[in-house]
C-alpha positions as CSV (number, residue, x, y, z in Angstrom):
1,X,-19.9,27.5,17.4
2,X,-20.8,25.8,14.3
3,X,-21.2,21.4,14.8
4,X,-19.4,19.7,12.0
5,X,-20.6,15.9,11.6
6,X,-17.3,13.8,9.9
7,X,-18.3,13.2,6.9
8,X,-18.6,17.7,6.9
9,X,-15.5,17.4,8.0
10,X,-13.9,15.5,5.4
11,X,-15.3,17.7,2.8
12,X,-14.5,21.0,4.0
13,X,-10.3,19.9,4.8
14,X,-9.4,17.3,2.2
15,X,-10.0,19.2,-0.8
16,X,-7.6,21.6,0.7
17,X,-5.0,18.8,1.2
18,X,-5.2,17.1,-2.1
19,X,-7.5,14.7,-0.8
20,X,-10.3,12.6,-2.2
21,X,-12.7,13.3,0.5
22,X,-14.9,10.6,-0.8
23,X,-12.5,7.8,-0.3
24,X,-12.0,8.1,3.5
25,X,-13.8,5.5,5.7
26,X,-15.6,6.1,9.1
27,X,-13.0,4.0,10.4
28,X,-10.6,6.6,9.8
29,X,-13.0,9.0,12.6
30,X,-11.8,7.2,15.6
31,X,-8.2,8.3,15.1
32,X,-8.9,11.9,13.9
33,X,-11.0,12.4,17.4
34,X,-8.3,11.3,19.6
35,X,-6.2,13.9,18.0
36,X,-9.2,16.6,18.6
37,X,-9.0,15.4,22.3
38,X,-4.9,15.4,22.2
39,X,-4.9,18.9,21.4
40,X,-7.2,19.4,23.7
41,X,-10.2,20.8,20.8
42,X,-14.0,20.3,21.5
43,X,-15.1,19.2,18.1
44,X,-14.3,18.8,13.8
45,X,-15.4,22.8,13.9
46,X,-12.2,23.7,16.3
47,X,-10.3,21.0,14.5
48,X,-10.8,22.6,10.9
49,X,-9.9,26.4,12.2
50,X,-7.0,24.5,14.0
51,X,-5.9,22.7,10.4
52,X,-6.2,26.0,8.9
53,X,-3.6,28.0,11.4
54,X,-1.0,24.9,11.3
55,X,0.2,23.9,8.0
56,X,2.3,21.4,9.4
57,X,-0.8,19.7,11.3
58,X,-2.7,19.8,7.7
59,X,0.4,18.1,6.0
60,X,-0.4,15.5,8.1
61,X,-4.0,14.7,7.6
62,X,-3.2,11.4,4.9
63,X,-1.3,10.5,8.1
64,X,-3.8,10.8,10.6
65,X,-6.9,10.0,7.5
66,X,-5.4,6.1,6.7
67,X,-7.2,3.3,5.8
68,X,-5.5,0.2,7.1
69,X,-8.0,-2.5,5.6
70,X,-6.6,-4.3,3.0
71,X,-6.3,-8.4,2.1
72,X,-4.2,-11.0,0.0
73,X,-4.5,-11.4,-3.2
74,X,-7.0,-8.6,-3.6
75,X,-7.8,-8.3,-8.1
76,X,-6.5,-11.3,-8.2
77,X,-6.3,-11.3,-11.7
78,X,-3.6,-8.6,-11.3
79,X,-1.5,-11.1,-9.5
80,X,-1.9,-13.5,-12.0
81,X,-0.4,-11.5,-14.0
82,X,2.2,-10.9,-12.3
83,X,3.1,-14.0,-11.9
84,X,2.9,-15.0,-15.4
85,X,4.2,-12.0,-17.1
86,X,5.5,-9.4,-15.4
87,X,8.1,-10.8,-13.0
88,X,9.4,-13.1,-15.8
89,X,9.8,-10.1,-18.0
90,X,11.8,-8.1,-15.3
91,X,13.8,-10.9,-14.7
92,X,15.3,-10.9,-18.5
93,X,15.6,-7.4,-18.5
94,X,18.1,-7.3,-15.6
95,X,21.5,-8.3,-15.1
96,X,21.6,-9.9,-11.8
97,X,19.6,-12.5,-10.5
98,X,18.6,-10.6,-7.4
99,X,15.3,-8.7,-7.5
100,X,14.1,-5.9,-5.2
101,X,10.4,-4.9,-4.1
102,X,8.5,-2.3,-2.2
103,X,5.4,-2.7,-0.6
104,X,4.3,0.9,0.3
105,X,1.5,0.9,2.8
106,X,1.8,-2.6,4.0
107,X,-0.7,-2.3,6.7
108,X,-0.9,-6.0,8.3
109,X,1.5,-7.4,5.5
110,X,-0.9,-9.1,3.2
111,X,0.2,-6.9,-0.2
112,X,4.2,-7.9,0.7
113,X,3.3,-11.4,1.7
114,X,1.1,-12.0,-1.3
115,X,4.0,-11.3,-3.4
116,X,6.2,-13.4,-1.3
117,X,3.4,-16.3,-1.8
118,X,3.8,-15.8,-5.2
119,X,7.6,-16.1,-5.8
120,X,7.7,-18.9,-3.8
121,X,4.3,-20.8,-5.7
122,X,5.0,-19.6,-9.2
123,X,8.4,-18.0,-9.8
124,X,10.6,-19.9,-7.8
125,X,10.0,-23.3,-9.2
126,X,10.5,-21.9,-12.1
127,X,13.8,-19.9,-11.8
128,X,15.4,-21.3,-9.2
129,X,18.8,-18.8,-9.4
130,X,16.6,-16.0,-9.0
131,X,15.8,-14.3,-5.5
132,X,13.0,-12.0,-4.3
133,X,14.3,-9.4,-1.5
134,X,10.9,-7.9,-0.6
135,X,10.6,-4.9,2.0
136,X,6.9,-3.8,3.4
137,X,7.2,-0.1,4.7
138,X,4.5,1.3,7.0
139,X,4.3,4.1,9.6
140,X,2.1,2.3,11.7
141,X,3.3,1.0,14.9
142,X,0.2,-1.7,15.5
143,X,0.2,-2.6,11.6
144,X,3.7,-3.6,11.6
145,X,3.0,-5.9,14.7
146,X,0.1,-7.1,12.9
147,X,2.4,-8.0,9.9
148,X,5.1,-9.3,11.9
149,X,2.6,-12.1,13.5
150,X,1.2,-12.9,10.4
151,X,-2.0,-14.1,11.7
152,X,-5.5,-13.4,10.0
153,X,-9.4,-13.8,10.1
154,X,-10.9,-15.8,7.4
155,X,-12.2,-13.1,5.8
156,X,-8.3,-11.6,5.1
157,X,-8.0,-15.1,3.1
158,X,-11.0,-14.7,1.2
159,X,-9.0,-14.8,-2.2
160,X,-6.8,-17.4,-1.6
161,X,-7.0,-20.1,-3.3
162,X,-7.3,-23.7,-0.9
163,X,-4.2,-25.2,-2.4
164,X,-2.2,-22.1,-1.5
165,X,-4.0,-22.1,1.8
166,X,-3.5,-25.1,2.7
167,X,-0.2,-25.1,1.4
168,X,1.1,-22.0,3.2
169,X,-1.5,-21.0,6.0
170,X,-2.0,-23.2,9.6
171,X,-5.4,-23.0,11.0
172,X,-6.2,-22.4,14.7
173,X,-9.7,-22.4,15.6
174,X,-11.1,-18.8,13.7
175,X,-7.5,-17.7,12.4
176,X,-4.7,-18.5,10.0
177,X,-1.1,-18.5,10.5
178,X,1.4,-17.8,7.6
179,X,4.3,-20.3,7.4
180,X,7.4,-18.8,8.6
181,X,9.4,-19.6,5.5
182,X,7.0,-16.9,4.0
183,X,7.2,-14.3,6.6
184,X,10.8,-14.7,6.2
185,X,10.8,-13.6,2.7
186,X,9.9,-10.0,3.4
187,X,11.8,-7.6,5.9
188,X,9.6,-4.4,7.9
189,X,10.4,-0.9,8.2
190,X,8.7,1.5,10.0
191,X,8.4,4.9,7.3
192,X,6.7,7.9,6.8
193,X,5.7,7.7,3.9
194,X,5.1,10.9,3.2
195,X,8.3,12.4,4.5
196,X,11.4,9.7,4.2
197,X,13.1,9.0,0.3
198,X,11.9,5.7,-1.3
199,X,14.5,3.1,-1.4
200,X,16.1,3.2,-4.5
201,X,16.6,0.9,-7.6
202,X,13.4,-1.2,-7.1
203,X,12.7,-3.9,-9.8
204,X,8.9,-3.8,-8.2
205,X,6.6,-1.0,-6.5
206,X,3.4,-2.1,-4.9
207,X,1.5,1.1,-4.3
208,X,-2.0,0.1,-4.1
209,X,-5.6,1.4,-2.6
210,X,-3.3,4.0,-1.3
211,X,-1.9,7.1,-2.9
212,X,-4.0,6.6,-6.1
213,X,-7.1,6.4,-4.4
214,X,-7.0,9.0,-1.8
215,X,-4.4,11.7,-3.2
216,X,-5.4,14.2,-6.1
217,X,-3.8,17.3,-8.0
218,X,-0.3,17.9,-6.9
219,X,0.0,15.5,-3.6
220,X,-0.7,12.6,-6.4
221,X,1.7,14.0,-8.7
222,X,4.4,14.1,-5.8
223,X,3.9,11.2,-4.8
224,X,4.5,9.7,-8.0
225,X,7.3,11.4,-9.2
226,X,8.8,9.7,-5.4
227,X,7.8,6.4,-6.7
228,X,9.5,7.0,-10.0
229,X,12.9,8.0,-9.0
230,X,12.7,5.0,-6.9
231,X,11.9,2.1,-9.5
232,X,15.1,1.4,-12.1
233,X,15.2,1.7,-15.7
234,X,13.5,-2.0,-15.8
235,X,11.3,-1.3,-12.7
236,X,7.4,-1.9,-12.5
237,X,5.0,-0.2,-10.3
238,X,1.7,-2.3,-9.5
239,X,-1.5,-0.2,-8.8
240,X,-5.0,-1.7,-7.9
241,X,-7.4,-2.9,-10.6
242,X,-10.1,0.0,-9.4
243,X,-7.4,2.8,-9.5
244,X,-5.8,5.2,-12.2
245,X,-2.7,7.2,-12.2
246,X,-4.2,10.8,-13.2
247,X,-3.8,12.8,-15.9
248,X,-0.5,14.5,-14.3
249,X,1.1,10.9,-13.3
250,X,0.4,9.5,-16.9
251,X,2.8,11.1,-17.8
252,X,5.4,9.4,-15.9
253,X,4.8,5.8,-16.3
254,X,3.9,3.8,-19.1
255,X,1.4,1.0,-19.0
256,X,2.9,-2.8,-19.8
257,X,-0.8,-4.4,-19.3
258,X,-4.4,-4.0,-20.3
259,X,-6.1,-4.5,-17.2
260,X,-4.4,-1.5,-15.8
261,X,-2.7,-2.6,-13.1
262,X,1.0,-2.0,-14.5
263,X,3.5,0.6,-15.5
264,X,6.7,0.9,-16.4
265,X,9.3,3.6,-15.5
């Protein structure tokens, strides 16, 4: 029997799955052997011939293959920009004074609860008949706990400014707690993401350092087409600074900014 190390492993069944095999972390090892063991397989070898016999298993290899590392505020000049521009410019554009917006792979919360920080730092203030209805959607059981304590290591912070820190954040001893008039602002649902419909007529889609860094060909084009029907005629989708759509999902969106971060329905 052939020995597969995991990084083999990634290379011989992502490209099969529409998978950037180069994206995946060793992190993501630890869960894909305690489904070898689960179904009772002896190695990545057995696993691949097993991935190859079940569609259904393979399907769910971004499932099994996620990244849950993630941290407020990260390109922060994308959330500047949000703040400054983009949220103002939805808000004219609608009707109503109640906005909607999806956080898709929320992991611990710190995408939904950056935007929540900055409604209520920037926008708020600002336009004070306006409200934010933010919901964080993630399949992961331990993630959502993590984002429904909202407490993190210093490192999680690391692009927070000390004003909104010490503003919004309690210390206790090595960790940081968010201030429950934040965690308030955002609402958690456990979701496949990769199975159950988008909620619809979003003014805002945070999809970031998730299906535009590790989906490719027609799992990325999918996906967006998903997010699409999702966002309203005035919605926004927010991608990372270090991503790009793809040729095939350019198509769909429009971008509203330079830095690349923004796109329009």
């Amino acid at each position: 029997m052939t020995t597969l190390h995991f990084d083999e492993f990634l290379k011989r069944a992502c490209p099969e799955q529409d998978l950037d095999w180069r994206k995946y972390r060793r992190a993501s090892r630890r869960r894909v052997l305690e489904r070898i063991a689960a179904l009772g397989l002896t190695g990545y070898a057995d696993y691949l011939d097993y991935l190859q016999s079940h569609p259904r298993e393979a399907g769910e290899l971004p499932n099994l293959l996620r990244v849950t590392v993630t941290r407020f505020f990260r390109d922060r000049d994308c959330w500047q920009e949000l703040a400054k521009d983009i949220l103002p410019r939805i808000m004219a554009r609608k009707t109503t004074k109640t906005l909607q917006a999806l956080s898709l792979g929320s992991c611990g919360g710190e995408e939904p609860y950056s935007l929540a920080l900055v409604w209520a730092e920037y926008l708020q203030p600002r336009f004070p008949e306006h409200s934010l209805n933010i919901t964080g959607l993630e399949m992961d059981p331990a993630g959502l706990a993590r984002a429904r304590q909202a407490v993190y290591r210093p490192g999680t912070l690391r692009e927070v400014s000390e004003e909104i820190k010490a503003r919004w954040f309690s210390r206790d001893k090595d960790t940081y707690r968010l201030d429950q008039s934040i965690k308030e602002r955002v609402s958690f649902r456990q979701q496949d993401l990769l199975k159950d419909p988008l909620p619809a007529d979003q003014d805002l889609i945070l999809c970031r350092y998730l299906f535009f860094t590790y989906f490719k060909a027609n799992r990325l084009l999918g996906a967006s087409r998903r997010i699409r029907q999702a966002l309203n005629q005035s919605g926004v989708l927010m991608i990372g600074l270090k991503e790009d759509l793809g040729p095939q999902a350019k198509t769909l969106f429009e971008p509203v900014s330079e830095n690349g971060c923004f796109y329009a329905s």
